[in-house]
GUPA-571635 format. One record per residue (C-alpha): residue number from 1; residue in one letter; chain; x, y, z. Coordinates in steps of 0.05 Angstrom, whole numbers, m for minus. Example, Ala and Ser with C-alpha at 12.3 -4.5 7.8 and 13.67 -1.06 7.14 Angstrom:
<pts>
<pt seq="1" type="a" mol="A" px="246" py="m90" pz="156"/>
<pt seq="2" type="s" mol="A" px="273" py="m21" pz="143"/>
</pts>
This chain:
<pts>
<pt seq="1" type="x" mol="A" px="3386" py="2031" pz="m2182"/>
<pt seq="2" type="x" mol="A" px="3386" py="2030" pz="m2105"/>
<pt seq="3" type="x" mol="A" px="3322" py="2063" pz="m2097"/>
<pt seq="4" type="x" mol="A" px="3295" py="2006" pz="m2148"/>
<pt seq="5" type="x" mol="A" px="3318" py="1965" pz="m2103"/>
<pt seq="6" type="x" mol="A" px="3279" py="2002" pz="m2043"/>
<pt seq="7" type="x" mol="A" px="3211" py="2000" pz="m2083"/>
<pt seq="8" type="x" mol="A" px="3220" py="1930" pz="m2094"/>
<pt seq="9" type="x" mol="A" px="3243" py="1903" pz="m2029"/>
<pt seq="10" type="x" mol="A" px="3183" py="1945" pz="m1992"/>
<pt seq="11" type="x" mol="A" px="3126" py="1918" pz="m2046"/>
<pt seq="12" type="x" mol="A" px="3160" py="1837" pz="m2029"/>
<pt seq="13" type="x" mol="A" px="3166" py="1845" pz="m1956"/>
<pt seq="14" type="x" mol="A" px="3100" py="1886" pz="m1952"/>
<pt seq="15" type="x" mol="A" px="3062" py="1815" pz="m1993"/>
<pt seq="16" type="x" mol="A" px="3107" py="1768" pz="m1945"/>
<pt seq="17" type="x" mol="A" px="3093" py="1806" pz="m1874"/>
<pt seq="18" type="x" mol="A" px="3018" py="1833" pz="m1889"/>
<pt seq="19" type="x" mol="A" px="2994" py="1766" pz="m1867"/>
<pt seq="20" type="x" mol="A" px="3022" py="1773" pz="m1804"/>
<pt seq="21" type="x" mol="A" px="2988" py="1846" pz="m1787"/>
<pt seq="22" type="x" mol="A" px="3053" py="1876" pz="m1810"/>
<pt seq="23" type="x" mol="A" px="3048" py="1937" pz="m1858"/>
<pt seq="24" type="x" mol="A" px="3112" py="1950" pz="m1902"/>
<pt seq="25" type="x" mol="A" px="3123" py="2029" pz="m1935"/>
<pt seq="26" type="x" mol="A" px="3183" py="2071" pz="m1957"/>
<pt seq="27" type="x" mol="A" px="3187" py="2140" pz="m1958"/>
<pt seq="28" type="x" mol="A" px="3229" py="2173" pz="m2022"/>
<pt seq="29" type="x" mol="A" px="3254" py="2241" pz="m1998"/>
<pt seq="30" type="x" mol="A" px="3274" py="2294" pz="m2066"/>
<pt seq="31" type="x" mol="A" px="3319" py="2350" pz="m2049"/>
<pt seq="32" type="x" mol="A" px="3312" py="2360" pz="m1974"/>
<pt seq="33" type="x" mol="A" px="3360" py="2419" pz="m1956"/>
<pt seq="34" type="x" mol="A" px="3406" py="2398" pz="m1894"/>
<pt seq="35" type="x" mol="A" px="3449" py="2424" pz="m1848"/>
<pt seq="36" type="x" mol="A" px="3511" py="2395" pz="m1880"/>
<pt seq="37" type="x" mol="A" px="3498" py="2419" pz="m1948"/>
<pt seq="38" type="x" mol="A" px="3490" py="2492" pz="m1922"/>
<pt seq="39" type="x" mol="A" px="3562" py="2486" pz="m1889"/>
<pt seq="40" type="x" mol="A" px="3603" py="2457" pz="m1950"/>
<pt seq="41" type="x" mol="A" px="3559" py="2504" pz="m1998"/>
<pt seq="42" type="x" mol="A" px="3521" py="2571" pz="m1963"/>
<pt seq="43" type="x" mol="A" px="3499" py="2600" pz="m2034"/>
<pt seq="44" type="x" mol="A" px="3450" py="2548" pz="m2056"/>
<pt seq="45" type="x" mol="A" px="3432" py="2591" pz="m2121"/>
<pt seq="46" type="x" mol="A" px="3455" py="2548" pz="m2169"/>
<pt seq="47" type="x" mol="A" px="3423" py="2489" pz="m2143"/>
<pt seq="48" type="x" mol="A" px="3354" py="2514" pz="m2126"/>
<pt seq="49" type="x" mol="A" px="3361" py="2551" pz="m2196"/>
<pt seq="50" type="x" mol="A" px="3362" py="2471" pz="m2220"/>
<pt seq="51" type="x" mol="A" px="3318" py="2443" pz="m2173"/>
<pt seq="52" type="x" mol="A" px="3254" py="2499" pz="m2190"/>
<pt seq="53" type="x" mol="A" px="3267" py="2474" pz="m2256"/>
<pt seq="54" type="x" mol="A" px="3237" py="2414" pz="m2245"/>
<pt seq="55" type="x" mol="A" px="3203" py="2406" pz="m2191"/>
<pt seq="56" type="x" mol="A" px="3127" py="2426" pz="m2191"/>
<pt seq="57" type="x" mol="A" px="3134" py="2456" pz="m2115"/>
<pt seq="58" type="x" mol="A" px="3184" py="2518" pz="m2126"/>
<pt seq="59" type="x" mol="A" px="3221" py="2508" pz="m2060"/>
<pt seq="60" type="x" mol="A" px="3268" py="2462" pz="m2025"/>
<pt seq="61" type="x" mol="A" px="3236" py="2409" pz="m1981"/>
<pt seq="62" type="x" mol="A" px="3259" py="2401" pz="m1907"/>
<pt seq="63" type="x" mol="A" px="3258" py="2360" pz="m1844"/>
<pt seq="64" type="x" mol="A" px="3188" py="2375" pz="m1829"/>
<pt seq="65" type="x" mol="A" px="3163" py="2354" pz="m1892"/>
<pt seq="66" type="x" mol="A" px="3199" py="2281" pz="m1886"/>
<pt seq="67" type="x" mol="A" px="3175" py="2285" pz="m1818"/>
<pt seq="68" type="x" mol="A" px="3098" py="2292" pz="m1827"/>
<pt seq="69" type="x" mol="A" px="3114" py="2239" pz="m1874"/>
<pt seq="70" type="x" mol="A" px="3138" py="2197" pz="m1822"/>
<pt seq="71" type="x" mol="A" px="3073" py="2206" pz="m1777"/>
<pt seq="72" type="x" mol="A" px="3030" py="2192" pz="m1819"/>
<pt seq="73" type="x" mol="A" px="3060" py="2119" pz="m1835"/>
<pt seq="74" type="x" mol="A" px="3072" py="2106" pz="m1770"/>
<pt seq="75" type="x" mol="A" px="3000" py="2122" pz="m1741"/>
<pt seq="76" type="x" mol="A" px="2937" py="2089" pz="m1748"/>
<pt seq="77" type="x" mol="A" px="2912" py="2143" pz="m1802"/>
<pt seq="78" type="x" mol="A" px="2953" py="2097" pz="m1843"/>
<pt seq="79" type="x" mol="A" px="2941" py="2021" pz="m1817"/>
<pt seq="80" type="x" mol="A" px="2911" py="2006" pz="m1886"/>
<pt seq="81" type="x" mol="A" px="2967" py="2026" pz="m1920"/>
<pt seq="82" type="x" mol="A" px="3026" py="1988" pz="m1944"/>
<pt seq="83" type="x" mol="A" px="3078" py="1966" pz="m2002"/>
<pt seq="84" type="x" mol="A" px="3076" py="2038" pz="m2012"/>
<pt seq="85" type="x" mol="A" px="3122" py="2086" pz="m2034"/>
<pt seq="86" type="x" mol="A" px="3112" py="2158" pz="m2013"/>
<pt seq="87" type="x" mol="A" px="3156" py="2211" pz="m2065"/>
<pt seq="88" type="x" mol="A" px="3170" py="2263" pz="m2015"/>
<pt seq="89" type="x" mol="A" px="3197" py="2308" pz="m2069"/>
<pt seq="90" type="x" mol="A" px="3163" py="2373" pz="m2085"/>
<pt seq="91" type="x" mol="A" px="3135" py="2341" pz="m2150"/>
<pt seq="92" type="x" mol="A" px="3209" py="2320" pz="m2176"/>
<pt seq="93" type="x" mol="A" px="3181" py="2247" pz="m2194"/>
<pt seq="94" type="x" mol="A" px="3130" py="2280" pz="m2247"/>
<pt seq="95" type="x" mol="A" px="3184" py="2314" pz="m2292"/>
</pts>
């Protein structure tokens, strides 16, 4: 439900800013490994077991894969773009 609401308040305030040269995008991360999950659980078997799955990509995501992310929608490469929602997810959004 929450990341409904995400899609929906970036595609309203993307129509309601875009007049003003403003451009509006959200980025959906998947299963990005961090370093707090490592800590509470070191043998991530199970859950990459579950996450390869269904994902297409047959690996965990991480930082630098939110973070090119991230670039792009902040540079020009992207000042056409907006009310978009980028699925950082390894392909988990196509299952």
């Amino acid at each position: 439900a929450s990341k409904a609401a995400i899609i929906g308040i970036t595609r309203a305030l993307a129509r309601e800013l875009g007049g003003d040269g403003i451009r509006v995008n959200s980025v959906m991360p998947g299963a990005i490994r961090t370093e707090m999950e490592l800590e509470v659980d070191p043998n991530q078997e199970e859950v990459a077991a579950f996450l390869y799955g269904v994902q297409a990509l047959k690996r965990r995501g991480t930082s630098e894969d939110l973070a090119g992310a991230f670039m792009f929608l902040a540079s020009e490469e992207s000042s056409f773009v907006t009310g978009q929602i980028l699925n950082v997810d390894g392909g988990w959004v196509m299952r």
